[in-house]
PDB file as gemmi writes it, atoms N, CA and C in Angstrom:
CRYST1    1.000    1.000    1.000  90.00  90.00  90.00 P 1                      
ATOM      1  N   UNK A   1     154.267 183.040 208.083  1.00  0.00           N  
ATOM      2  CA  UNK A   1     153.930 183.100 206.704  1.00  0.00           C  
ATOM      3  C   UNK A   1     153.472 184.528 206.416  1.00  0.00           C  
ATOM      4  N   UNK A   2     153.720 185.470 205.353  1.00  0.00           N  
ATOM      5  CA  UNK A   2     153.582 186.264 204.875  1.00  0.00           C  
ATOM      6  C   UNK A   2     152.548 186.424 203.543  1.00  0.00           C  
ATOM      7  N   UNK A   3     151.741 187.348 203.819  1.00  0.00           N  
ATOM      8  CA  UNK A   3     150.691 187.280 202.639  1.00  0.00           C  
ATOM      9  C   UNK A   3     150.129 188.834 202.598  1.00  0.00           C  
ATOM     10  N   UNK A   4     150.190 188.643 200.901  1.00  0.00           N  
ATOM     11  CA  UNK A   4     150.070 190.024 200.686  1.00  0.00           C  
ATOM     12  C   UNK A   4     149.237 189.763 199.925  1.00  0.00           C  
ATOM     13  N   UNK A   5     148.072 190.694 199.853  1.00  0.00           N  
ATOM     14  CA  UNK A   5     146.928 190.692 198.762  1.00  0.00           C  
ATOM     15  C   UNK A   5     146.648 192.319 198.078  1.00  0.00           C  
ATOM     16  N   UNK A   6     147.558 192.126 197.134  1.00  0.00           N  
ATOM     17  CA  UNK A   6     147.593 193.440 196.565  1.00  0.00           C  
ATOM     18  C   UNK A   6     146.060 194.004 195.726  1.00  0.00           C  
ATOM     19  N   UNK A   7     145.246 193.149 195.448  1.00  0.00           N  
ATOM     20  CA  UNK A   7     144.235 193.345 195.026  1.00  0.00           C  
ATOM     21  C   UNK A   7     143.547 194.149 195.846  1.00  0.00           C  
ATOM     22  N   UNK A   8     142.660 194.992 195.063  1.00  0.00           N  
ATOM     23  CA  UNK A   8     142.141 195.996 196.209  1.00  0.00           C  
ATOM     24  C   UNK A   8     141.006 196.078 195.988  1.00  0.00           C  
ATOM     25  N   UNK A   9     140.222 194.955 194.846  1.00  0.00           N  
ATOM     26  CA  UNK A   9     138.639 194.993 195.273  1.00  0.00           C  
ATOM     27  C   UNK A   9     138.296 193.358 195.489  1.00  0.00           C  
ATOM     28  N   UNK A  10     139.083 192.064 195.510  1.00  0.00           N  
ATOM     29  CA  UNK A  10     138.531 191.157 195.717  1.00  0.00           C  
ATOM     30  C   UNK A  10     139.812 190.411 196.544  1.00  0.00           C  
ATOM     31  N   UNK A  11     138.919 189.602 197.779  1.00  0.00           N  
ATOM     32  CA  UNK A  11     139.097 189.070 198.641  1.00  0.00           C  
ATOM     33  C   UNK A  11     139.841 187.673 198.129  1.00  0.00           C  
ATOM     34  N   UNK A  12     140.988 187.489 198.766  1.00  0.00           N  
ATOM     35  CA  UNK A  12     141.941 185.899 198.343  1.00  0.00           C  
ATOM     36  C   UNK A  12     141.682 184.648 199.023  1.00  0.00           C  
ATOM     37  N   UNK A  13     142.099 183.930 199.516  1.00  0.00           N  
ATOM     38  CA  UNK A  13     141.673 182.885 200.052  1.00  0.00           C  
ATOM     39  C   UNK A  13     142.851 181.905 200.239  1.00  0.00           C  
ATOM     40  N   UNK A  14     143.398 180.947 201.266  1.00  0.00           N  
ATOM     41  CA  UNK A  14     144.369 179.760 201.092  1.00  0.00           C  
ATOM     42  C   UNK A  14     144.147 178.895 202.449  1.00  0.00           C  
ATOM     43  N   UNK A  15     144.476 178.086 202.029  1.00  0.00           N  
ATOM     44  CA  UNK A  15     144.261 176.442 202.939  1.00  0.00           C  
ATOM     45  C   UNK A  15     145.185 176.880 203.705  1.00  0.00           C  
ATOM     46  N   UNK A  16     145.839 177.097 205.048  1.00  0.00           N  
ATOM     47  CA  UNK A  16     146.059 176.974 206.306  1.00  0.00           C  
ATOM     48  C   UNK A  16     145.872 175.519 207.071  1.00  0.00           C  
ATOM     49  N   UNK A  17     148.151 174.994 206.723  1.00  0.00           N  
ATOM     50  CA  UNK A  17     147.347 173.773 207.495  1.00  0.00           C  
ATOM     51  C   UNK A  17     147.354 174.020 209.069  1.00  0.00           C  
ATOM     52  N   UNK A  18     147.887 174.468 209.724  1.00  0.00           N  
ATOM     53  CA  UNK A  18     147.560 174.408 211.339  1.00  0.00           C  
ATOM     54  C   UNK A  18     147.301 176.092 211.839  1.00  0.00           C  
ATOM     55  N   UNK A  19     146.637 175.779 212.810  1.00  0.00           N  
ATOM     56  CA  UNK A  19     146.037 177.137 213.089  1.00  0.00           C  
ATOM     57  C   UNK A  19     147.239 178.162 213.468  1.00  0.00           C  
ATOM     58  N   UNK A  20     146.942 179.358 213.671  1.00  0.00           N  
ATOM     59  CA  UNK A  20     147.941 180.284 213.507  1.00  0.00           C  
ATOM     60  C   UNK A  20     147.356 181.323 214.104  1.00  0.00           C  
ATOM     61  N   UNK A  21     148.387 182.362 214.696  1.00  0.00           N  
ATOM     62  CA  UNK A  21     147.901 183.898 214.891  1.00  0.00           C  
ATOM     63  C   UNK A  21     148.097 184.670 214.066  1.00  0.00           C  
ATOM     64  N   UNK A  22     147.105 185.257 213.711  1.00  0.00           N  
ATOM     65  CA  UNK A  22     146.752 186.245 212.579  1.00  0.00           C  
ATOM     66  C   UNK A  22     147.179 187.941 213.279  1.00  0.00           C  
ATOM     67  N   UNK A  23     147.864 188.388 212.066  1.00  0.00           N  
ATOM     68  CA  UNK A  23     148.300 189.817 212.471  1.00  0.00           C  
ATOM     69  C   UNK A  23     147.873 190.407 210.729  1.00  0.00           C  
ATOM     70  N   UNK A  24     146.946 190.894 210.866  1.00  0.00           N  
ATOM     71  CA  UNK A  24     146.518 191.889 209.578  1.00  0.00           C  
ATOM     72  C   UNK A  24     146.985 193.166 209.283  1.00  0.00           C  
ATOM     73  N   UNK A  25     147.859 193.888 208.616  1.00  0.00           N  
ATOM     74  CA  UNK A  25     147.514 194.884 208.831  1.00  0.00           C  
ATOM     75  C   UNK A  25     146.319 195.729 207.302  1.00  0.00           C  
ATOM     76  N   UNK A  26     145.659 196.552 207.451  1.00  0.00           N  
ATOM     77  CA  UNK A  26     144.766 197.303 206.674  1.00  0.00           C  
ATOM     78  C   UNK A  26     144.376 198.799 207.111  1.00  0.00           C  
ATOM     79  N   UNK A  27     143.652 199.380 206.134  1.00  0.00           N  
ATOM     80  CA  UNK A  27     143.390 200.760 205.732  1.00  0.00           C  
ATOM     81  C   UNK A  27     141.877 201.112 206.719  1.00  0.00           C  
ATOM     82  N   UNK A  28     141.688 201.999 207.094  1.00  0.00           N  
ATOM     83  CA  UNK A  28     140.077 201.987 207.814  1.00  0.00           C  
ATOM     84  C   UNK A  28     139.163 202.370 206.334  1.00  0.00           C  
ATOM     85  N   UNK A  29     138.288 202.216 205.990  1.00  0.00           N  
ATOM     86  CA  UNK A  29     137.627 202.436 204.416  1.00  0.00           C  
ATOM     87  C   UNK A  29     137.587 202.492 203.080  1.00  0.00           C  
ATOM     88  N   UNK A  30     139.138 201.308 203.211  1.00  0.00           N  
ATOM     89  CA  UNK A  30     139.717 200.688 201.802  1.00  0.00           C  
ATOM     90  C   UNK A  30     140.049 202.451 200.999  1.00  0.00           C  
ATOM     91  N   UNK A  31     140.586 203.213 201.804  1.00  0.00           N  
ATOM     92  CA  UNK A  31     141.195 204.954 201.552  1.00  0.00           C  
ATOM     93  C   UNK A  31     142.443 204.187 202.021  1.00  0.00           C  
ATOM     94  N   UNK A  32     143.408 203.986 200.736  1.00  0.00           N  
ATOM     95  CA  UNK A  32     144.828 203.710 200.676  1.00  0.00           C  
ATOM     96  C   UNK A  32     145.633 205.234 200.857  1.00  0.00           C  
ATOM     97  N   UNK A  33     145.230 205.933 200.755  1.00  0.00           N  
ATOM     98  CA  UNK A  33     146.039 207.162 200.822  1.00  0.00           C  
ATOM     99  C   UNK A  33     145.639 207.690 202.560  1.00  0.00           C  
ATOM    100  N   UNK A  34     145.005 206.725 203.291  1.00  0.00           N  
ATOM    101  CA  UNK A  34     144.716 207.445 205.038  1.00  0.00           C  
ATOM    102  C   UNK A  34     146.102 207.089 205.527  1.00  0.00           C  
ATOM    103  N   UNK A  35     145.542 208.074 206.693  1.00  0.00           N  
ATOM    104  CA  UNK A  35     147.297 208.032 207.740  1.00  0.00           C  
ATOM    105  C   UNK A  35     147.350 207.090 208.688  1.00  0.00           C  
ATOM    106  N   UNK A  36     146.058 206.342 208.777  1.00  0.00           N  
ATOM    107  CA  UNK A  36     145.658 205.488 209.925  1.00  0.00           C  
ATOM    108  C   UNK A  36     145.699 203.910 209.106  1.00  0.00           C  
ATOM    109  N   UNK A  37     146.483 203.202 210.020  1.00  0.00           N  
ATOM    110  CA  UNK A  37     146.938 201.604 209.709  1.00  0.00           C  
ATOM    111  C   UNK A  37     146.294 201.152 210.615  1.00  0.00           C  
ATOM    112  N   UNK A  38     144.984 199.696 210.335  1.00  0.00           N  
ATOM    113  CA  UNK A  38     144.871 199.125 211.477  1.00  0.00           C  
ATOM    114  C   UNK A  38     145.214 197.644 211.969  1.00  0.00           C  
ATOM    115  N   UNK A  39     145.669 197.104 212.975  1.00  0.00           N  
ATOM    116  CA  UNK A  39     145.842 195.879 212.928  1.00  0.00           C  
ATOM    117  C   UNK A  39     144.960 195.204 213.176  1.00  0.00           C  
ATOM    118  N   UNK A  40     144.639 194.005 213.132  1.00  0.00           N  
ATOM    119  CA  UNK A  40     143.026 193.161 213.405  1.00  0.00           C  
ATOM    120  C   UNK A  40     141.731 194.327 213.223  1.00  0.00           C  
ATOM    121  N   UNK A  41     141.712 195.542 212.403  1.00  0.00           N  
ATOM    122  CA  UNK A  41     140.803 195.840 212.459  1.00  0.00           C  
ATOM    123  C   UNK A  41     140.848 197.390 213.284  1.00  0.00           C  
ATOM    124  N   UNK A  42     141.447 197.072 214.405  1.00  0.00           N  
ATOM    125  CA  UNK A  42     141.736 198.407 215.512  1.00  0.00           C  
ATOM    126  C   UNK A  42     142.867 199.225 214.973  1.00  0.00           C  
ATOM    127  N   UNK A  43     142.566 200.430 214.900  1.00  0.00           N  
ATOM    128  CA  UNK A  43     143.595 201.559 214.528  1.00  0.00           C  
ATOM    129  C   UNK A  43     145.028 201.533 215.686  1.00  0.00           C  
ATOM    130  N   UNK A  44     145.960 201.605 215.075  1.00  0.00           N  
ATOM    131  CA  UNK A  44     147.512 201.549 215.324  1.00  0.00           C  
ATOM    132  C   UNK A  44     147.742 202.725 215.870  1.00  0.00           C  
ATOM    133  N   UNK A  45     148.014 203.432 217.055  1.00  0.00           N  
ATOM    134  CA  UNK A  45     147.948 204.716 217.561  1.00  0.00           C  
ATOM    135  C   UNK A  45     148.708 204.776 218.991  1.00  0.00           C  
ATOM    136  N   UNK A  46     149.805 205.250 218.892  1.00  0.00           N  
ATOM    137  CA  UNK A  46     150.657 205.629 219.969  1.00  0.00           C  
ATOM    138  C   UNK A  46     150.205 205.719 221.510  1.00  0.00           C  
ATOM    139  N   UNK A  47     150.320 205.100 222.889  1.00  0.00           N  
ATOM    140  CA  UNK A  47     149.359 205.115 223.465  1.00  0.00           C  
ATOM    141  C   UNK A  47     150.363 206.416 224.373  1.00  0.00           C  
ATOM    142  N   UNK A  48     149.676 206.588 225.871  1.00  0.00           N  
ATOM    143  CA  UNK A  48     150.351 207.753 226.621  1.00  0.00           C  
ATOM    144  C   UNK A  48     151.799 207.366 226.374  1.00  0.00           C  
ATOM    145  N   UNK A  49     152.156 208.742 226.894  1.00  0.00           N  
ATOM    146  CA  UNK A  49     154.023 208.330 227.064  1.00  0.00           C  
ATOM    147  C   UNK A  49     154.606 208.133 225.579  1.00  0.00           C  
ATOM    148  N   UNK A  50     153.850 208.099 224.101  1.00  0.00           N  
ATOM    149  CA  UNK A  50     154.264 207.362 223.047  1.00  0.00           C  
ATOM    150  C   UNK A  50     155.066 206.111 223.377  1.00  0.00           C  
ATOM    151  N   UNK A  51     154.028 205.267 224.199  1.00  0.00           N  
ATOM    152  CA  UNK A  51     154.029 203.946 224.513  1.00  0.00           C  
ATOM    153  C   UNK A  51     153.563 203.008 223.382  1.00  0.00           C  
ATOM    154  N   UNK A  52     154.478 202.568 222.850  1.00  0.00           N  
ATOM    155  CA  UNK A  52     153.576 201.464 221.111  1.00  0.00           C  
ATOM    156  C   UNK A  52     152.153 200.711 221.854  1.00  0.00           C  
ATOM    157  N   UNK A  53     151.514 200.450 220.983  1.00  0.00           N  
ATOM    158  CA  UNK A  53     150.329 199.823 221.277  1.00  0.00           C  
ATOM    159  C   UNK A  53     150.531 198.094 221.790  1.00  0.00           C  
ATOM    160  N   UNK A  54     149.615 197.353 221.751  1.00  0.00           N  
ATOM    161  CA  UNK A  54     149.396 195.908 221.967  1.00  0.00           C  
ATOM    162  C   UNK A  54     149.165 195.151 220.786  1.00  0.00           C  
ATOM    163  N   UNK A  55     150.183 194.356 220.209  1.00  0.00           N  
ATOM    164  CA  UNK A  55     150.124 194.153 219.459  1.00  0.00           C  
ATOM    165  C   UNK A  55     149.630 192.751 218.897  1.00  0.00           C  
ATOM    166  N   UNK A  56     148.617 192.535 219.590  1.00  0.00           N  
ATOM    167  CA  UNK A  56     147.983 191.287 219.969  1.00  0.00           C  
ATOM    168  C   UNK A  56     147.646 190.642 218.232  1.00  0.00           C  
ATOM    169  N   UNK A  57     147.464 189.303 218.436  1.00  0.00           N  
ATOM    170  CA  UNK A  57     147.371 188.486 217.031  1.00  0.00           C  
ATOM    171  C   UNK A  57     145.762 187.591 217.542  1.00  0.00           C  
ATOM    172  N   UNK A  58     145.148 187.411 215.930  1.00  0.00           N  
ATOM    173  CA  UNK A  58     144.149 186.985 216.571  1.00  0.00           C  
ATOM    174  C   UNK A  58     143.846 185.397 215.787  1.00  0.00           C  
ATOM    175  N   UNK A  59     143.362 184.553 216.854  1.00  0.00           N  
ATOM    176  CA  UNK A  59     143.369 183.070 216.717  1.00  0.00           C  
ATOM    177  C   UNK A  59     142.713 182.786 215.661  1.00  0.00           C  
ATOM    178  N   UNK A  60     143.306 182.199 214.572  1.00  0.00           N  
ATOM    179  CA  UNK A  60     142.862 181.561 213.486  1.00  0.00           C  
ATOM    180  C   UNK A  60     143.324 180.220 213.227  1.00  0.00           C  
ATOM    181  N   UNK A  61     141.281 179.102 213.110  1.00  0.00           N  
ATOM    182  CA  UNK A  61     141.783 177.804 212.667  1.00  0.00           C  
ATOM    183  C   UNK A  61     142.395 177.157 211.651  1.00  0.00           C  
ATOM    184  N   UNK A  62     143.040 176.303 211.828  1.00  0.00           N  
ATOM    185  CA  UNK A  62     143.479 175.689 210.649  1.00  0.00           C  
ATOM    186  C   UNK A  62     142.273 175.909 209.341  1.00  0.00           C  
ATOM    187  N   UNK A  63     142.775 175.997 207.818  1.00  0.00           N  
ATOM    188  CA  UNK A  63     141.478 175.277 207.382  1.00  0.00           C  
ATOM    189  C   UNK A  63     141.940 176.096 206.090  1.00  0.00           C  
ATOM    190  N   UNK A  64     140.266 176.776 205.357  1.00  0.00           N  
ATOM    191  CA  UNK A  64     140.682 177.987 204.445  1.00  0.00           C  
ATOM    192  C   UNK A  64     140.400 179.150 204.632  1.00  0.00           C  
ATOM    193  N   UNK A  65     141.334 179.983 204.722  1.00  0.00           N  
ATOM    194  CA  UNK A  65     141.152 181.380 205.641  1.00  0.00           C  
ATOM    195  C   UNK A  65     141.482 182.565 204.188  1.00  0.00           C  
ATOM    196  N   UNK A  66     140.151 183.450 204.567  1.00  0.00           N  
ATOM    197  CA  UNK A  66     140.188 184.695 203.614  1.00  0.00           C  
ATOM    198  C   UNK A  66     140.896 185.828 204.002  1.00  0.00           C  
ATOM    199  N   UNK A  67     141.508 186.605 202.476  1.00  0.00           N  
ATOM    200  CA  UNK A  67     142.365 187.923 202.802  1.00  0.00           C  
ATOM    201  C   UNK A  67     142.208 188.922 202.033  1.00  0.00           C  
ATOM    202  N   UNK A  68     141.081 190.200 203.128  1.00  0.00           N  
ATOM    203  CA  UNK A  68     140.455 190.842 202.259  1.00  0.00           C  
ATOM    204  C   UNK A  68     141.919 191.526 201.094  1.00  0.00           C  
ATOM    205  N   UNK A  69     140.597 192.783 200.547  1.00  0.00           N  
ATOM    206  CA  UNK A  69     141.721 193.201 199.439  1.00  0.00           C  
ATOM    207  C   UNK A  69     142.472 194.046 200.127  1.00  0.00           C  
ATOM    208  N   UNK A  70     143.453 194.866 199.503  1.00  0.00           N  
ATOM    209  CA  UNK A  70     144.514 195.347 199.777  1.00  0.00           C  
ATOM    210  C   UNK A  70     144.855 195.641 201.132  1.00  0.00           C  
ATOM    211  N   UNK A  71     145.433 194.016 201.678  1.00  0.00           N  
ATOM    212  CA  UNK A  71     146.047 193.856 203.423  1.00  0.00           C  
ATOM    213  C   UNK A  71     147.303 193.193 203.298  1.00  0.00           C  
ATOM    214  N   UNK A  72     148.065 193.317 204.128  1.00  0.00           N  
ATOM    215  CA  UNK A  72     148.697 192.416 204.554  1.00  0.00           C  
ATOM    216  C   UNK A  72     148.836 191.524 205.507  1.00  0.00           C  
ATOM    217  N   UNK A  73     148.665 189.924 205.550  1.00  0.00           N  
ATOM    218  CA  UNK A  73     148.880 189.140 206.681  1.00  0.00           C  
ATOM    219  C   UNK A  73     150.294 188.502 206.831  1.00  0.00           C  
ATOM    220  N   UNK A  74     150.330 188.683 208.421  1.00  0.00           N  
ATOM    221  CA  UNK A  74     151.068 187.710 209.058  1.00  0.00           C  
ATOM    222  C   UNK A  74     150.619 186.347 209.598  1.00  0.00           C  
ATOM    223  N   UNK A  75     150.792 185.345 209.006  1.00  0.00           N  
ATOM    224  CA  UNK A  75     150.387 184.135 210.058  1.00  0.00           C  
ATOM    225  C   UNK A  75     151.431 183.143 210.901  1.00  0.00           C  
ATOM    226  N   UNK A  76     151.530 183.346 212.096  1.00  0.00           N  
ATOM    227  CA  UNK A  76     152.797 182.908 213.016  1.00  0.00           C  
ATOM    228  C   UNK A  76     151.359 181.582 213.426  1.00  0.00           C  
ATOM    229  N   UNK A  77     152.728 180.118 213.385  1.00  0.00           N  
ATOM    230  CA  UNK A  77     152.279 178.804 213.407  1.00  0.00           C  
ATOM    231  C   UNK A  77     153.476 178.382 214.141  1.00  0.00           C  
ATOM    232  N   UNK A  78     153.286 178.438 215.662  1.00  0.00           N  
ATOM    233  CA  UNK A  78     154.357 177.836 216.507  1.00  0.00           C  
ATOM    234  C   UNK A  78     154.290 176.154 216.344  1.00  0.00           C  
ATOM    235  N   UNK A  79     153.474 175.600 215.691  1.00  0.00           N  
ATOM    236  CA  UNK A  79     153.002 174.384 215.602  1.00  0.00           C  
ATOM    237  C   UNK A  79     153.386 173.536 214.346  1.00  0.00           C  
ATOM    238  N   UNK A  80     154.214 174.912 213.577  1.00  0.00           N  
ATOM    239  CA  UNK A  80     154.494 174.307 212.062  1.00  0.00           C  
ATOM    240  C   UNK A  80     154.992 172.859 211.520  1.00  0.00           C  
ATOM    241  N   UNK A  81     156.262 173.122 212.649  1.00  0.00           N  
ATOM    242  CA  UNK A  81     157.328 171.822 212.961  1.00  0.00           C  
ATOM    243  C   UNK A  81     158.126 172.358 211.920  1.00  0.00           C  
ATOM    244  N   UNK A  82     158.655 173.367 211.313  1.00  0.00           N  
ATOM    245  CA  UNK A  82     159.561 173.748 210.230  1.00  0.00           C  
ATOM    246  C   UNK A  82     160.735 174.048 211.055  1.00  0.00           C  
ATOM    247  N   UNK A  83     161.797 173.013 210.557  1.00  0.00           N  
ATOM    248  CA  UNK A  83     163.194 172.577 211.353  1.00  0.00           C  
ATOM    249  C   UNK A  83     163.926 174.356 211.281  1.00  0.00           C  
ATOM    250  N   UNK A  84     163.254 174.676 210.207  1.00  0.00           N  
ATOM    251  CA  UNK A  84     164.620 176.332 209.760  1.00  0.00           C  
ATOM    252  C   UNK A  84     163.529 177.198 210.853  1.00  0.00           C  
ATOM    253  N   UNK A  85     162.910 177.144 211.628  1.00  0.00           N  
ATOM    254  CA  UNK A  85     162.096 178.049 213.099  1.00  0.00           C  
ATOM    255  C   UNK A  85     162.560 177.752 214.268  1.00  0.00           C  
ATOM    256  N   UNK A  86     163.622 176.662 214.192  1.00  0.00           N  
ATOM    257  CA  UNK A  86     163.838 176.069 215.617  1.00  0.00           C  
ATOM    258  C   UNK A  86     164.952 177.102 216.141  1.00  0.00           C  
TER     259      UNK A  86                                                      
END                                                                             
């Protein structure tokens, strides 16, 4: 599921029915014009070798889950049961 919260001073909100891994991406100090993207929070930054980073997702329960302002989420639900994922 894809979610975009273009708002950039108030936080969104939606019912989540089964839990999911969360992949955020956002700005470090709500400064839309920085060069730095972070995912869950941690800055996105080329590691040795310009080896891509870890692009780890972080466990979110089912339920109603908030999305600050101007982010984008990913929520991957291997649990969906949606026949068009198989």
């Amino acid at each position: 599921m894809l979610l975009i919260n273009t708002d950039q001073t108030t936080a969104r909100s939606l019912a989540v029915p089964k839990p999911a891994e969360r992949y955020t991406l956002s700005v470090a100090r709500s400064d839309l014009q920085t060069r730095t993207v972070q995912l869950n929070g941690t800055d996105l930054a080329l590691r040795d070798n310009d080896a891509l980073p870890v692009l780890a997702g972080a466990q979110t329960a089912a339920g109603n889950v908030s999305f600050a302002p101007a982010t984008i989420t990913f929520l991957a639900m291997p649990d969906a049961g949606n026949d068009a994922c198989r």
